[in-house]
Structures are given as C-alpha cells and as structure tokens.
N, C-alpha and C positions, 0 to 999 in steps of 0.2 A: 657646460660640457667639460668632461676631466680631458688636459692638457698635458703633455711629459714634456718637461723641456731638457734638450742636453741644447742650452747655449754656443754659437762661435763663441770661441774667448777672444777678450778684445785685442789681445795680438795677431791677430789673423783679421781682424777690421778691415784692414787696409786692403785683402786679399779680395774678400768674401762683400764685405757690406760696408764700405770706406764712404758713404754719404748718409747724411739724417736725412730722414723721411714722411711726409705728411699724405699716410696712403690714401688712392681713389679710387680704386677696385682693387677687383680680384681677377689672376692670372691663373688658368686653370693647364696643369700639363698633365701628361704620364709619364711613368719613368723609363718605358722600353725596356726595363729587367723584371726580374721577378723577387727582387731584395723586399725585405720586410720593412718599415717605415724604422725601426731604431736602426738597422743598419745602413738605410738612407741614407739617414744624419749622419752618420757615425762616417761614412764615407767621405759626404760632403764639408766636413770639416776637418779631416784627419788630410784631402790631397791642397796641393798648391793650385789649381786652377782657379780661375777666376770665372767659374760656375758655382749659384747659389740658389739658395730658394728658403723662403721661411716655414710651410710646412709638409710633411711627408706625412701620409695616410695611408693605411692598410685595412684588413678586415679586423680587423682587431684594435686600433688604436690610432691617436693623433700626435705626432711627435711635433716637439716646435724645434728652429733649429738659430732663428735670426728672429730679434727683437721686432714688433711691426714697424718700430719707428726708425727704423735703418733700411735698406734700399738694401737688393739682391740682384746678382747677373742672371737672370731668367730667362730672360724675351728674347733676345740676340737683336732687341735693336738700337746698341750705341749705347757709349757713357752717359748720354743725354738724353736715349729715347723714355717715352713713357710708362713704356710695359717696364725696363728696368728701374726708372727711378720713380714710380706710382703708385706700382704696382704688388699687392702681396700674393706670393710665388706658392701654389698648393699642387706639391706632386703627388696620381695618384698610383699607387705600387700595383705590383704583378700586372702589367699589359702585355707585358710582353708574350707570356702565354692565355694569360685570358681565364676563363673558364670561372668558377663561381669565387673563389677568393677576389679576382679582380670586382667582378659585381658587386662583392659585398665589400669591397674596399670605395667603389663609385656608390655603393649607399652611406656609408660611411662620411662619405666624402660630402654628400651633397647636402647630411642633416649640420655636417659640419661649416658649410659655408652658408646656410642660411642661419645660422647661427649667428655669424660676424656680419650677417646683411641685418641683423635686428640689433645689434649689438652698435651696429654703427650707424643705423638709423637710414641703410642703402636698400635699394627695389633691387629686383631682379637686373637690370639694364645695367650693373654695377658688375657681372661676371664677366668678365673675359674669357678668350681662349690663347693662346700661346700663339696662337697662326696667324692673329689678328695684327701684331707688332711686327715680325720677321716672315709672314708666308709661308714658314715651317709646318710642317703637316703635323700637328700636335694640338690638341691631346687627342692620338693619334687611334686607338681603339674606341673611344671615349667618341669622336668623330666617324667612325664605322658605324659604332652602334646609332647612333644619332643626337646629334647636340641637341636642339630642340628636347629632344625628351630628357636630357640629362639638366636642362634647364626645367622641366616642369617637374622633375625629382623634389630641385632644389624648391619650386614653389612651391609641391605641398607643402613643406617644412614652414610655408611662410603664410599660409593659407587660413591657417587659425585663427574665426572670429572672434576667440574669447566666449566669456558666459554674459551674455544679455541681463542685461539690468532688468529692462521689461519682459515680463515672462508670467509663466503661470507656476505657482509654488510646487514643489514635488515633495519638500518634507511635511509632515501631518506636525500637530499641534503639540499631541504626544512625544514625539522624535523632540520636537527641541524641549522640549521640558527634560528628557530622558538624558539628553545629550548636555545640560547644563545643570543636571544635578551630578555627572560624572564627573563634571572637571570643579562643579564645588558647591558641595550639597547644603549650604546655608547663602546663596545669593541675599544680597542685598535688594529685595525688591519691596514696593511700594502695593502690593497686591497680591493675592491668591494665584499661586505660580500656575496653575491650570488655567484660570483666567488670562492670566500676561501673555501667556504664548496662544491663546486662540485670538488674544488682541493682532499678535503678529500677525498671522493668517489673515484677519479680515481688513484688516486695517490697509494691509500689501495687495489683497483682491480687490479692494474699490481703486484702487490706481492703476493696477495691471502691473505692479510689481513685484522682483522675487523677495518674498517677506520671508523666507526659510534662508535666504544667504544673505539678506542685511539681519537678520537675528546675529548671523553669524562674524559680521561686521560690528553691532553690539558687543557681541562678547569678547572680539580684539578691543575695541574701543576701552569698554568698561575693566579689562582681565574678569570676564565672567564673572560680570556683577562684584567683585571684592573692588571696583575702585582704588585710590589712593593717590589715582592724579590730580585733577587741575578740579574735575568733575566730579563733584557731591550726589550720596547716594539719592537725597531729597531731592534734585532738583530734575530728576526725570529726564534727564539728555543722556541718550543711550548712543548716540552717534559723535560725541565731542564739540556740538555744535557751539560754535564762537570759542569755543576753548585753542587759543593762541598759543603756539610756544613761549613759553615766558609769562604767562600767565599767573596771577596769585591762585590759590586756589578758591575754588567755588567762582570766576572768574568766566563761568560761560552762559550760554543760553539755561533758562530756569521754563521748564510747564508747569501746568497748574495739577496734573495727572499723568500717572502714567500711559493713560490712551493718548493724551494731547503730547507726550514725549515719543512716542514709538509710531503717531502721524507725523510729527515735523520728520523724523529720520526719514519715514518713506519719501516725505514730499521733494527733503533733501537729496535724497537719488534719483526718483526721475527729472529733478533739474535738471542734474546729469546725462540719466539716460536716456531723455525723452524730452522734444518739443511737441508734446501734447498737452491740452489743458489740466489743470489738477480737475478731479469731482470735487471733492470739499474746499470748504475756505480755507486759506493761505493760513497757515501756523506756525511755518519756519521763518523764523526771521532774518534766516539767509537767499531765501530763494531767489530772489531778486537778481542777485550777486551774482550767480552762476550765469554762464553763457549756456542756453539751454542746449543739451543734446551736444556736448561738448565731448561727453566721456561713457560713450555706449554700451562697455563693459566693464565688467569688476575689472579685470584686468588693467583698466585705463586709469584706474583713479588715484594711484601711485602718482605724487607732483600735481596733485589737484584736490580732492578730498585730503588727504593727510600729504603733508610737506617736509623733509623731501621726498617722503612715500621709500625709502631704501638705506641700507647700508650704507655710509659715506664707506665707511673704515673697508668694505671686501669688494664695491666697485666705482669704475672712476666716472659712472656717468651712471642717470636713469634708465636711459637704454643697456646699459652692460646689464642691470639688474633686471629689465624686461626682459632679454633673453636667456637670461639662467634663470627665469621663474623666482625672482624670488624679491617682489614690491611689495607694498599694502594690498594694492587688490590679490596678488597671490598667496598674501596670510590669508587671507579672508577665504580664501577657496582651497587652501588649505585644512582650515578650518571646518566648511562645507562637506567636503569630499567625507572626513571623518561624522559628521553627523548624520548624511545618508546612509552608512553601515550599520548605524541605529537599530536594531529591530525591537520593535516595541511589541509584546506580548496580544495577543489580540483576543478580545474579550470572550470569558468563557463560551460555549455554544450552548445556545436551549435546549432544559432538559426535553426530553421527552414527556407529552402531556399527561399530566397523572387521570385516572375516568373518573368521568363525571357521573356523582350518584342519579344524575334526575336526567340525564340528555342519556347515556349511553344506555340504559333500557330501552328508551323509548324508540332508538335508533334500531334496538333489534328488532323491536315491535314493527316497526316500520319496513323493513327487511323482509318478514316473516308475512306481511301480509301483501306485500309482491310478489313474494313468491306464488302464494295460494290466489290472486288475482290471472299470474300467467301460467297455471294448471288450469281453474276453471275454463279460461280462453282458451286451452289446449283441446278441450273437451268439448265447448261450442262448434269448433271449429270440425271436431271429426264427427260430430252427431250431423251437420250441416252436410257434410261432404256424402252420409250415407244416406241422406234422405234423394239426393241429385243421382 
C-alpha cells in the first residue's frame, strides 16, 4: 500500500518522538477536525506541543509522519505508559463533521491497518482504541458508529484464504498451451506441447490438485520452459525440485519423462497442501521432507517451496512482502490471473448435414404414406359415424 511520508525531522525528536521504539499495536484515534491527512502532518510537525502520532488518513490517502521505530505522544497516558511508548498512533481525519469523506477515510483506514497487522505478523487483538490507555472518548465518531464493526472492517481486509492448492482445475488444456506459447513460442519441452499440457490436467485431477496454477509455477520455475538455471531442459523437473541455491547446474532432481516430471511437481504440492494420501506411487523424491498440509495455499509457499520466496532488497521481512502481494506464491498467481484471460478460440460448429442421396427419399416416401394412411382413417371413420 502507497505511503507519503513528510517525516519529523530529527530536530524536533526530542519534541515529538524522543524515545526508540519496538511497537505492539495499534492506537486507533480521530482527529476531531476536518483537516485533510497532509495538513495533519503538516500541523503536527510544524507546532511545539508534545502531541504526536505516526499516521494520518483521509479518503484519499495515508500520510506517515514519525518513523515506526520511535514512540509518539498519543494516548495521554504518561512518559511511560504503553499506548504512548507501544504504541503506533493512526489518526483518522474528518470526524469532526462526519458524513461520507469521513467513511471513506475509516475504509481507508481499516484496509490500512490490516495491512501492518499482516505486515507484522498481528491478529485482530493487536488494534487498540485511544480510550483504552487514558478513558478519553476517542476514536470518538469511530466509537458512535461502533467499534466492533470497525473492527470487522479491518477483518475482512485480513480474512483472505488465499488460493487452495487442492482444487479443481479451471484452465482447459488449451489455455495453458495458448498461454505458453505467448510468453515463448519455442518452449523447451520434451514432448508434443498438446500432449504436455493435457498431462497437466490429468495428472493434477488424479490428486485433486490445481494443475492449471502449478503449470503456472512451472513456468516461474522454468522462465517458461527457456531455462538457464540450476535445472536442465532434459531432466524433466518443472518445479526446481532438489535444485539448491548454490547449486552446479544440472544439480537437481532428474525424471525419466515428462509425465514422471509434471507428477513429482503435483505430488510436491499437495505435500504442502494436503495431508491426504497420494493415489499413485511416490515419485518426488522430496516428499517425505515436507511437513504435510504445512502450506495450504499458493500464497503460503513463499519461505518454503522456494527460499526466501521475496525481495530482500524492497522488504525487511516475509511478512512485509505477504502483505504488499508480492512472494513466490504471488508470482505464481500472478502469473495465473493472466492465463485465465486466455480465451482460446472454440472449435468450428457443425456444418449443416449435407442430404443423403438414398435416406432422404425415402424419408419422404415415408411421410407421404402417413399421410394417405390418416386420410383413409379419416374416411373409416365418417363412413362408420353414417351408418350409426
């Protein structure tokens, strides 16, 4: 989620945020005006009070204003209490008058701190209220309308199971073949590309797996079949299986075919996503390994399937990159999303039957002599009626 920051500068420290801080929730206030979140900041850092708060939220955007790792005067309870020194300080603007910018500054607000409850690895039980430290009636509209639901605001935001491993496929056989000749129409494969990808499909159906979004984990895995990492186009491992960081190349699991490479993948995710028994025999020579039903959805296998599953260099933990969407399993669905738009042409319609020299006479013949069967009977029938 996009961020503005107008920092305190550190000459005002001592004013505003003069202790380091290792926060443990969130302090949720209002502002009692109707200022916009950049004039918030702008406020709060521009006077001498020893009032602070790390962010300010509007319908329109999230200002930041104090570092999370420095303490703010928020809570009003004491140099030493916990709302100020625990605490990170989220005011949320326009209460004062209310009306739909505030709303949409408390939607704002709520996809906003479930955001930093995934980021930081916190449940629900991690929000505070302002009231809770000093008895202050704050967040004070926020509290009219009702906490409780301002709390389950924030829980949808936190409510998403992710995409299930175990599933039933939704892309057709076509779709991934279509979808992997766009991003590079001479794959390296081992077999008839029509073939390869109904392997997907069937291969994924006998386990109850989604075989259209581990295709799609193949094609991270492999760079859509060009290779050039650890993993040889020969050796049929479409999922990186045993391929270590640091590895020589050619240095991982080898099949003996591409069906026996594109079952160990499956078998390799419902390790993960499933303590269910396999149907076929064991092929992955990792399965074992896995703690079964460890990692339920793509989403999860960021720090487990591939290591460290994230950006070091854009965030400082697993979790910061769970909640900006963007791990290994969220390449992978990534990925996905764009293969679904697929639409594959759907096979001409049958013509119209052309007539049969030796059936379509005879069809009339047989027409023509019902007919002349329910005249006669028309004729029985009133010769019978005059006789009575």
């Amino acid at each position: 989620m996009k961020v503005i920051q107008n920092l305190v500068p550190t000459s005002k420290y001592s004013i505003k945020c003069p202790n380091s801080m290792t926060a443990e929730f969130i302090v949720v206030h209002n502002t009692a005006n109707d200022a916009t979140a950049v004039n918030e900041i702008a406020y709060m850092i521009r006077n001498d009070n020893q009032v602070s708060f790390h962010y300010a939220i509007d319908d329109q955007e999230v200002v930041q204003g104090i570092l999370e790792n420095r303490n703010s005067w928020n809570a009003g309870d004491g140099g030493s209490g916990n709302g100020n020194r625990k605490g990170i300080a989220i005011e949320i603007c326009y209460s004062k008058s209310g009306g739909e910018k505030f709303i949409a500054a408390e939607k704002l607000a709520a996809e906003f701190i479930a955001f930093k409850l995934k980021e930081k690895g916190w449940n629900i039980s991690k929000v505070k209220k302002h009231q809770d430290f000093s008895g202050k009636y704050c967040p004070h509209r926020t509290l009219d309308m009702g906490w409780q639901r301002f709390l389950d605001m924030i829980s949808s935001h936190l409510s998403d199971p992710g995409t299930r491993i175990m599933g039933t496929n939704v892309a057709t056989a076509a779709q991934l073949k279509a979808y992997l000749l766009s991003k590079n129409p001479n794959p390296k494969i081992n077999l008839d590309l029509d073939q390869f990808c109904k392997l997907w499909i069937s291969e994924s159906a006998a386990e109850g797996v989604r075989g259209d979004i581990s295709f799609c984990q193949a094609c991270h895995e492999t760079g859509y079949f060009n290779y050039g990492g650890i993993v040889l186009p020969d050796q049929n491992n479409y999922g990186g299986i045993g391929a270590i960081n640091g590895n020589a190349e050619g240095n991982a699991a080898s099949f003996d075919s591409p069906q026996i490479g594109i079952r160990a993948s499956i078998q390799h995710l419902k390790s993960y996503g499933s303590k269910d028994p396999l149907v076929n025999a064991i092929v992955d020579p990792r399965f074992q390994l896995v703690t079964r039903g460890i990692a339920p959805n793509f989403e999860d296998l960021g720090g487990r399937w591939a290591y460290p599953g994230y950006d070091k260099k854009k965030y400082s933990s697993l979790n910061a990159a769970k909640a900006a969407g963007d791990t290994y399993g969220h390449y992978i669905m990534k990925k996905y999303d764009d293969l679904i738009k697929i639409k594959v042409q759907d096979p001409d319609p049958l013509p119209d039957p052309k007539p049969d020299p030796i059936l379509d006479p005879l069809k009339d013949q047989r027409e023509a002599s019902i007919k002349e069967v329910e005249q006669l009977l028309q004729s029985v029938i009133k010769i019978l009626q005059s006789i009575n």
